[in-house]
Structures are given as C-alpha cells and as structure tokens.
C-alpha positions in Angstrom: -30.7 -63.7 -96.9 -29.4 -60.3 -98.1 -31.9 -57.8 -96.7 -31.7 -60.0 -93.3 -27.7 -59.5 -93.0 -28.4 -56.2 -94.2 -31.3 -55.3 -91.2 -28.8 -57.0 -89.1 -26.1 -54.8 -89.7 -28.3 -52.2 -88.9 -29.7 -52.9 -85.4 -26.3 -53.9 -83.8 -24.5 -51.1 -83.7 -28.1 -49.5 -82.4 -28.1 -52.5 -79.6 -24.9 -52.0 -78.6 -25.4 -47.8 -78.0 -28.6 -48.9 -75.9 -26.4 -51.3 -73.6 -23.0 -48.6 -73.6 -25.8 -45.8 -71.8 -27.7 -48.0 -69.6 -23.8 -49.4 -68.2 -23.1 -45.6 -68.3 -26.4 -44.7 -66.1 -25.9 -47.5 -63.7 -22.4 -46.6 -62.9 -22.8 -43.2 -62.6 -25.1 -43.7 -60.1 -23.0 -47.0 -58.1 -19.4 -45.8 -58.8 -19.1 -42.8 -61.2 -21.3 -40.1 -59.1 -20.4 -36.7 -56.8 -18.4 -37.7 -54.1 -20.5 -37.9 -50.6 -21.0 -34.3 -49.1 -21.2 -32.7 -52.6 -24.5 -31.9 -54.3 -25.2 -30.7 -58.3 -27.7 -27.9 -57.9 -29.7 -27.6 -61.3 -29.4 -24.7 -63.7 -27.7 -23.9 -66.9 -24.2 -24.3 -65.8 -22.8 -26.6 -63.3 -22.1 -25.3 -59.6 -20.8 -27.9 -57.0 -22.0 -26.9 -53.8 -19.3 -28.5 -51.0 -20.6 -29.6 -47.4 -19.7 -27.2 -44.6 -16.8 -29.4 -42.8 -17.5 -30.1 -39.1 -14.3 -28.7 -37.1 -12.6 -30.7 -34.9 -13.4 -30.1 -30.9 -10.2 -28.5 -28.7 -10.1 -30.6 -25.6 -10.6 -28.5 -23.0 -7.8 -28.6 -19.9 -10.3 -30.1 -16.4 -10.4 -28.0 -13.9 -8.7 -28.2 -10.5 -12.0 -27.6 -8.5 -10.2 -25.0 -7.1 -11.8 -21.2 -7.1 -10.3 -18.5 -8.6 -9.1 -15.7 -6.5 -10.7 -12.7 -7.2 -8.5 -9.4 -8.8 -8.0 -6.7 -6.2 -7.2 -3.4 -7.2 -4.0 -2.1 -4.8 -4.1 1.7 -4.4 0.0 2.7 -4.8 1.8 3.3 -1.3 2.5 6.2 -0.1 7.3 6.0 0.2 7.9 6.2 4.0 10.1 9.3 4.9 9.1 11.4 2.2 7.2 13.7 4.8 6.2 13.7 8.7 3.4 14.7 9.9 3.0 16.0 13.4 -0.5 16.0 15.1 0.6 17.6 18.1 -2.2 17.8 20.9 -4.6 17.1 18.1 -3.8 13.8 18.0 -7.3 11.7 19.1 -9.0 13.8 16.4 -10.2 11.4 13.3 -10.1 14.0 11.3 -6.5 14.3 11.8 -5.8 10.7 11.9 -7.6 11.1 8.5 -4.6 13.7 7.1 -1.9 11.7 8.9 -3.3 8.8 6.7 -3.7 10.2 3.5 -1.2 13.4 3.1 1.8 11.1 2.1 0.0 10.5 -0.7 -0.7 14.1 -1.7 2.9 14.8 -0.9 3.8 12.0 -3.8 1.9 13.4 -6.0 3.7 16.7 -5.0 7.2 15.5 -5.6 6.4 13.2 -8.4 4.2 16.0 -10.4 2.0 13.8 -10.8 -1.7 14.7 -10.8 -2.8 11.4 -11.5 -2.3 10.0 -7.9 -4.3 12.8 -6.4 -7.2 11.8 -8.9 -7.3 8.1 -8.3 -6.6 8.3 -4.3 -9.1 11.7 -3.3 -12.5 13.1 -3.8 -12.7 14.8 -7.4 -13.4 17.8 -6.1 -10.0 17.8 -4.2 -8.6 16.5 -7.5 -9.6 19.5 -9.3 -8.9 21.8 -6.7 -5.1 20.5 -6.6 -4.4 19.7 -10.1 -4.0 22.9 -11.4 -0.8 23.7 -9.1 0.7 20.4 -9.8 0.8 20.6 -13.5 1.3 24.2 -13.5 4.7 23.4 -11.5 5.5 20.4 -14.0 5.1 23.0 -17.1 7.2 25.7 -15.1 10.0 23.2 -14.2 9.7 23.3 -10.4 10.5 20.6 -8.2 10.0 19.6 -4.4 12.4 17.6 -2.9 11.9 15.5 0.1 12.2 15.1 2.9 9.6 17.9 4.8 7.1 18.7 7.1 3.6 19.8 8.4 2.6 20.4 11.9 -1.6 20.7 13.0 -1.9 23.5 15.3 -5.1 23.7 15.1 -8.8 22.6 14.5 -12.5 24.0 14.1 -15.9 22.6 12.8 -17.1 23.9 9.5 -21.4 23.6 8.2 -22.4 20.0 6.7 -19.9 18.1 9.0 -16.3 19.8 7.7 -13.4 19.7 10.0 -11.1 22.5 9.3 -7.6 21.8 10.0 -4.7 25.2 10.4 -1.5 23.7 9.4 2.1 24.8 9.1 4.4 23.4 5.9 7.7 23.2 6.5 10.1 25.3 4.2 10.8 21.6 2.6 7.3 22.0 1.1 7.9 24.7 -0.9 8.3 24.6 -4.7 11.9 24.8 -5.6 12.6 26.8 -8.7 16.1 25.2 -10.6 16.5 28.1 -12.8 16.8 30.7 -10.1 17.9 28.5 -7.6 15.4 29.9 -4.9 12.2 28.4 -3.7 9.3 29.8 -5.3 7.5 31.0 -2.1 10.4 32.2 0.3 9.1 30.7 3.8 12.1 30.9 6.5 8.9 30.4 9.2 7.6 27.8 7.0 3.9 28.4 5.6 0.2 28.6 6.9 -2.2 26.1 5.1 -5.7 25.2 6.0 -7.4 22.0 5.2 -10.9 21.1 4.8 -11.4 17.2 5.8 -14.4 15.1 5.8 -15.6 11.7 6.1 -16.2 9.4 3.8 -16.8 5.9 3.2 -13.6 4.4 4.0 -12.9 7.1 6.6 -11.9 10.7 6.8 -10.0 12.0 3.9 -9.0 15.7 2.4 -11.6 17.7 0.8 -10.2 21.1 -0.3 -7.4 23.3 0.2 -8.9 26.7 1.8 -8.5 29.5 -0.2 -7.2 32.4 0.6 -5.8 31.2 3.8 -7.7 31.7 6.7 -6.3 34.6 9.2 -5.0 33.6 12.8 -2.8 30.8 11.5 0.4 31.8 13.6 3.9 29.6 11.7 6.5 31.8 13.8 7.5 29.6 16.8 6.6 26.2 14.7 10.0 23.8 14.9 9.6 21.3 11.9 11.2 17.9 12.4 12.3 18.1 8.4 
C-alpha cells in the first residue's frame, strides 16, 4: 500500500503536465495563435511578417459625356494705335497685306523691349536678325514711344520668291534717348528701311531687315500720319 501511494504520488503531477501542454497546443492553435494576415517565418529569432493592407478605392466623379475642349494657344494681340501703316498704291500686294498684318507686332516688341514677342510671333532668322537692336536699346536705356508711322513706297522681287519692300519710318520710330533728350538717329524726313517678306504657311510674314539700306529709297516728300 505504501510503494502504491508512493508511485501514485509520482505519476500525477507527470499526468497533469501532459494534459496542461496538450490544452496549451490545442489552444494555441483554436484561440491563442497570430492574428489572421500575420505569418511566423522560421529562424532563430522571431520576425512577424504583417500582410500588405489593400487600400481603399477613391470613387471616381462620372463623367458628363461631354468632350473636352481642346487648349489653344493665343498668340498676344498686337495694341491698336500703337502704329499705322500706310500701303499707299501698294495696297493689293500680299506681301504688303503681309507687313500691314504683322508689323504691329514688331512695333510691340519695339516699344515694350521686348525680344521675346519677335521670337514667338516671326521666323528665327528675323528673330535673330532683330534681337540684337532690341536688347541693345533695353541695356542702353532707350525708349520708343508711340504713336508712329511707316509708309510703303515701294516694291521689287528678290531670288527664291522674296518680296522686297522700301519703306519710310516716321520720326516716332526712332529710338528716344532719355539721358540726352534727343532721339538716337536724328530723322526730321523720317527714315529709309527695306524689308525682306516672304510666305509662309500661314501667309506672308517679315523675313529680314536689309542691311545696309538699299540706295534709291527717297523719305523727303513722305507726310506720316503719326
């Protein structure tokens, strides 16, 4: 009876262990384990790996059925009585209806100092050709003032279908040094000026200015309207 009690004594506590773990095992695995989305990767110490969480969707607004209107680029508008010109008998020539188009513009640039206009509304090579004397006049300080003037007087055909044009600026077209309080180029007959023009693509447009200026470009009896 002794050595029974005693064996007894023994094996319960050992019974009661194996029952503790298998609970333990079994609730681990029901109750107890990694949340769902998280794995245990194996190794010697223990990294939790979580799941990549799945963003939510941004409703998206419907659409109107309605097509979107294309972006159009507006070239900048030449201000109205900044500067006249006069065709004169010359009138029915494109080539001048080209410069009566297109030399507002250049005179903006002109009185703004502003190269830029020249670059984005002519031929580069015109660009380069009148850049120079517009930001040469904006380093020096000289101005010109609107309103003025320039008068066609004349016309001839140049080689690879250039139309020269002989014109006459008005003393309003001048550059007008503040410092001295003169104009740079002193005109009182206004000044000779030829233009080369040619067509393009979306009509005839200035090319060059002619340089020097041709000979035979008579500005004496020219009356300028400004």
């Amino acid at each position: 009876m002794r050595v029974r009690s005693t064996i007894t004594r023994v094996l319960l506590p050992i019974v009661a262990l194996t029952v503790v773990a298998a609970c333990g095992g079994s609730g681990d695995a029901n109750r107890g384990g990694l949340p769902e989305g998280v794995s245990e990767e194996p190794g010697g110490d223990r990294t939790i790996t979580l799941g990549t969480p799945t963003p939510t969707p941004t409703p998206t607004k419907p659409s109107s059925g309605k097509p979107s209107k294309p972006a159009t680029t507006v070239p900048p508008a030449a201000p109205s009585g900044q500067v006249t010109v006069v065709p004169g008998r010359f009138g029915a020539d494109p080539a001048v209806q080209g410069l009566i188009a297109k030399y507002p513009l250049y005179y903006q640039a002109l009185v703004k100092r502003d190269s830029n206009i020249v670059k984005t509304s002519f031929p580069a090579f015109f660009y380069a050709d009148t850049a120079i004397n517009i930001d040469a006049a904006k380093a020096s300080g000289w101005v010109m003032r609107p309103p003025g003037s320039i008068v066609v007087v004349g016309t001839s055909k140049q080689p690879y279908g250039v139309v020269r044009l002989n014109l006459c600026r008005s003393q309003r077209l001048q550059w007008w040094n503040p410092k001295t309080r003169k104009f740079v180029v002193v005109a009182p007959k206004g000044t000779p000026e030829a233009i080369d023009m040619v067509r393009s693509g979306v009509g005839w447009t200035m090319y060059k200015v002619v340089r020097p200026v041709p000979k035979g470009i008579n500005c004496a009896a020219v009356r300028y309207p400004a």
